[in-house]
N, C-alpha and C positions, 0 to 999 in steps of 0.2 A: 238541851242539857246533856244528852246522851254522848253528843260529838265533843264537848267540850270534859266531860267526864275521861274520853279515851284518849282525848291527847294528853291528859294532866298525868292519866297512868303509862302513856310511852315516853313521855318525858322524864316521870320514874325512873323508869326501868332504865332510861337511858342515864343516866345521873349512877344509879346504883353500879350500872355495867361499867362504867368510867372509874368511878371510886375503887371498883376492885380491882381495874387493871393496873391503876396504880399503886394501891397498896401491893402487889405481887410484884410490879417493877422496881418500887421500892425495896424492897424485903429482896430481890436478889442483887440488888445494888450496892445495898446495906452488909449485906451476910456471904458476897461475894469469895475473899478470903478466903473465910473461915469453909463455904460449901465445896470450894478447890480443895483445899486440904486435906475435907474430910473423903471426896470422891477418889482422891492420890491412894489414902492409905486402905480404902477399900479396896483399889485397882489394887496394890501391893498385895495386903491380904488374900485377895483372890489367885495371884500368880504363885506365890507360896502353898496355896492349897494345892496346885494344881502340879507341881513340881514335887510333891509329897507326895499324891497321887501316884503318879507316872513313875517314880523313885520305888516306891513299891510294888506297883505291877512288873518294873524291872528284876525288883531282887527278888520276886513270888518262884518258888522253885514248882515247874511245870507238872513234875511228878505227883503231886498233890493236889491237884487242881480239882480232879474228878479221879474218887474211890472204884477200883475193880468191880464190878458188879459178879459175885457167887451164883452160881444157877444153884438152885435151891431143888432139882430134880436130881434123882440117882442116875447114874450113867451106866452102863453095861458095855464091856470092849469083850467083841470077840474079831476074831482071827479065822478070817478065809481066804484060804488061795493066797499067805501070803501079803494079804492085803488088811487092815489094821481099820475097822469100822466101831463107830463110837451110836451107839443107840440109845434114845432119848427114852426113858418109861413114863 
């Protein structure tokens, strides 16, 4: 009974794995079309983001990119020999 019990369930499983391959071939057979058009206007939508994108890292003015960074320490300039030294406190 055992052997006969395990074929009944791979012949299942084989039947079930059949059925779905065809429902999914179906379904792109079926919705062909419609799945081009929708994968077209995705591609479009993507190349338009992407030209947006790039359109404005062009017009970004560089000067702005990154703020001055202030040293937040006092400075003290003194004058020796002519020579101009800047000391950190």
């Amino acid at each position: 009974m055992g052997g006969t019990a395990k074929m009944n369930a791979m012949r299942s499983a084989v039947v079930v794995v059949g059925a779905l391959a065809f429902g999914y071939l179906t379904l792109q057979l079926g919705f062909k079309p419609y799945l081009e058009k929708a994968q077209l206007e995705q591609q479009r939508q993507e190349q338009a983001l992407l030209q947006a994108q790039s359109a404005s890292r062009d017009s970004f003015d560089d000067s702005h990119e990154f703020p001055e960074v202030l040293d937040s320490k006092p400075s003290i300039r003194s004058s020796d020999d002519n020579v101009e030294t800047i000391l950190l406190v």
